[in-house]
C-alpha positions as CSV (number, residue, x, y, z in Angstrom):
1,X,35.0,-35.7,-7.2
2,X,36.0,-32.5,-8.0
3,X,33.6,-31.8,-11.0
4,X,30.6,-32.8,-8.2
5,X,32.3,-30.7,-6.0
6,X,32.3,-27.8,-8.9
7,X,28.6,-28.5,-10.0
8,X,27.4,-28.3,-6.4
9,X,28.8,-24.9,-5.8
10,X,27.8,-23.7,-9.0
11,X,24.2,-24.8,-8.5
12,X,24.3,-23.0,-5.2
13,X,25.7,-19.8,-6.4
14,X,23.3,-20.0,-9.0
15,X,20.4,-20.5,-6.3
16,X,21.5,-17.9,-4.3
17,X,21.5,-15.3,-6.5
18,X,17.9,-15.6,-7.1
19,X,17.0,-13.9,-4.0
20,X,14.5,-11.3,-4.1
21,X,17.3,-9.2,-2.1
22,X,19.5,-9.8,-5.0
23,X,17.0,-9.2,-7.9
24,X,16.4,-5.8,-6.5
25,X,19.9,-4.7,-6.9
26,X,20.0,-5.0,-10.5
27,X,19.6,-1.6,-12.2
28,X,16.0,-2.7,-13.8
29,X,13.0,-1.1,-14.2
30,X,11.1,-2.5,-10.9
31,X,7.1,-2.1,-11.5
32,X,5.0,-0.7,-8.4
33,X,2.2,-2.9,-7.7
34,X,-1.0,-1.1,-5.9
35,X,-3.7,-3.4,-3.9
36,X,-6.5,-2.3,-2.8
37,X,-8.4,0.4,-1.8
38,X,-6.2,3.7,-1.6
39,X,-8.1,5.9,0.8
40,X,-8.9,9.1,1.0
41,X,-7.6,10.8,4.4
42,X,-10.5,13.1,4.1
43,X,-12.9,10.4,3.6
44,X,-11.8,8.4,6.4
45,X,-11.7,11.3,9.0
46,X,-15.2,12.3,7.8
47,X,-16.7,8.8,8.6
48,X,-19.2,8.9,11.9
49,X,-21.5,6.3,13.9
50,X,-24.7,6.1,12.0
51,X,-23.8,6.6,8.4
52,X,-25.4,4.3,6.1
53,X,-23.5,1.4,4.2
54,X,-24.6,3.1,0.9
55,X,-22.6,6.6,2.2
56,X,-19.4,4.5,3.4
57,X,-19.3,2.5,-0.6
58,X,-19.8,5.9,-1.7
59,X,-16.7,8.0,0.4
60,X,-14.6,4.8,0.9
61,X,-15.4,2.8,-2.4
62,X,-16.0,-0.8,-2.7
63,X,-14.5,-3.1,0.2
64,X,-11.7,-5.4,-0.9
65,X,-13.2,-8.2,1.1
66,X,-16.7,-8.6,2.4
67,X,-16.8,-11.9,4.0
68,X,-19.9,-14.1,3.5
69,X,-19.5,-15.4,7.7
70,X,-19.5,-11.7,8.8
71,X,-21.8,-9.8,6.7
72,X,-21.5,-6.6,9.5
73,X,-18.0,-6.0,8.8
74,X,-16.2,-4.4,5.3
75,X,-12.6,-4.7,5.2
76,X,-10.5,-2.2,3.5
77,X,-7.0,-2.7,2.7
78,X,-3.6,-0.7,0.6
79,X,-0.4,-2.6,-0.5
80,X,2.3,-0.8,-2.2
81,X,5.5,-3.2,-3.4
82,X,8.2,-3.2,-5.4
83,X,9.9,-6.3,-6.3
84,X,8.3,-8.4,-4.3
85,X,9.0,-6.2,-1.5
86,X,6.2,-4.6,0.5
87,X,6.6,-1.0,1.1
88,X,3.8,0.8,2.3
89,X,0.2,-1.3,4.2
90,X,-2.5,0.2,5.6
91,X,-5.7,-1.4,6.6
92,X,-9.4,0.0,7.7
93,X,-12.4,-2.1,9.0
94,X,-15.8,-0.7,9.5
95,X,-18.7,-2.6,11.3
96,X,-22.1,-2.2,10.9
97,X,-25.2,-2.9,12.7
98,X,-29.0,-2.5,11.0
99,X,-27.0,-0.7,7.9
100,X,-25.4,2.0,10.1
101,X,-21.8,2.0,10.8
102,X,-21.1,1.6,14.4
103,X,-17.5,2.3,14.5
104,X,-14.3,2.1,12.3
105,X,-10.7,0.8,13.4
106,X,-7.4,-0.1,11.6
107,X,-4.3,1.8,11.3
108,X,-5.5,3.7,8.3
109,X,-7.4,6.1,10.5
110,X,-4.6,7.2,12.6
111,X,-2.3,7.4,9.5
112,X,-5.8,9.8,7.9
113,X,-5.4,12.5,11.2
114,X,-1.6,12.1,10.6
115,X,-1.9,13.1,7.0
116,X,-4.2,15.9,7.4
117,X,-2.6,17.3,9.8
118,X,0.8,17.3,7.5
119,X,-1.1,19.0,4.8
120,X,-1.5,16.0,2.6
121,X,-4.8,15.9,1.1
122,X,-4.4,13.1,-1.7
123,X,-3.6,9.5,0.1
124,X,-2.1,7.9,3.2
125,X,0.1,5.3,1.6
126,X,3.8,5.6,2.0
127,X,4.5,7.0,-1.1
128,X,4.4,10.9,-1.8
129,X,2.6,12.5,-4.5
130,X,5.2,14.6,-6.4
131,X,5.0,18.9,-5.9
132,X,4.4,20.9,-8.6
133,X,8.3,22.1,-8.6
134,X,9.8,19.1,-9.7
135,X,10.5,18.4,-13.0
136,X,9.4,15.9,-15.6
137,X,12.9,13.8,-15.3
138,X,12.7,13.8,-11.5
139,X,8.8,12.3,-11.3
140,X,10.2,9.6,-14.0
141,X,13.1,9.1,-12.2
142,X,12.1,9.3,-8.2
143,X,15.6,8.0,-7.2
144,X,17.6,11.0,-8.7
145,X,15.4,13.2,-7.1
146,X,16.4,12.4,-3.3
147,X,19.9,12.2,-4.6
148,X,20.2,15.4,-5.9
149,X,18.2,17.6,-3.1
């Protein structure tokens, strides 16, 4: 009984070490995976009622999903992860009526006038662009960065 015993609780250690939690605590090399469509702040601010679908591919780029059952409506979504992990989402959706957009929601536009407003001029994701002050070993190494400021 007590090898069982043994077996089961080394199976469930085992098990419950596997949790993404858990991964993310080793000292690896964790890869940033990017979905989607990262938008432009500008681009999103600048779109209006009556712009053609041609002008909205061409500021917003290519829609991750246009769906066959609603052929009036482009959706446009960012994912930034880590690990399994999701960090950063924003999504946009513009409708359309006879080719012209007719109006455009999602949280991506509120995070755009948010961004502009800061200054930032390159993306809305959750992750900052590093300044031109820091060094080669701090844009490798992100994590010592905030450490050391």
């Amino acid at each position: 009984m007590n090898k069982t015993l043994c077996l089961a609780l080394a199976v469930l250690l085992g098990v419950s070490a596997c949790t993404a939690e858990r991964v993310s605590l080793f000292p690896s090399y964790k890869l940033k995976v990017i979905q989607g469509n990262e938008l432009d702040p500008r681009a999103v601010v600048s779109l209006q009622p009556g712009v053609s679908r041609d002008q909205v591919q061409l500021l917003l780029g290519t829609p991750l999903l246009r769906d066959a059952f609603h052929a009036d409506r482009w959706d446009y979504t960012f994912n930034t992860g880590r690990n399994g992990i999701l960090n950063g989402q924003s999504n946009l959706t513009v409708y359309f009526k006879d080719d012209a957009l007719i109006k455009a929601e999602g949280d991506a536009v509120q995070k755009s006038i948010d961004a502009l407003q800061n200054g930032q001029y390159y993306s809305i994701s959750s992750d900052t662009k590093p300044s031109a002050k820091t060094s080669l070993w701090q844009r490798i190494f992100p994590r010592d960065s905030k450490t050391s400021d």
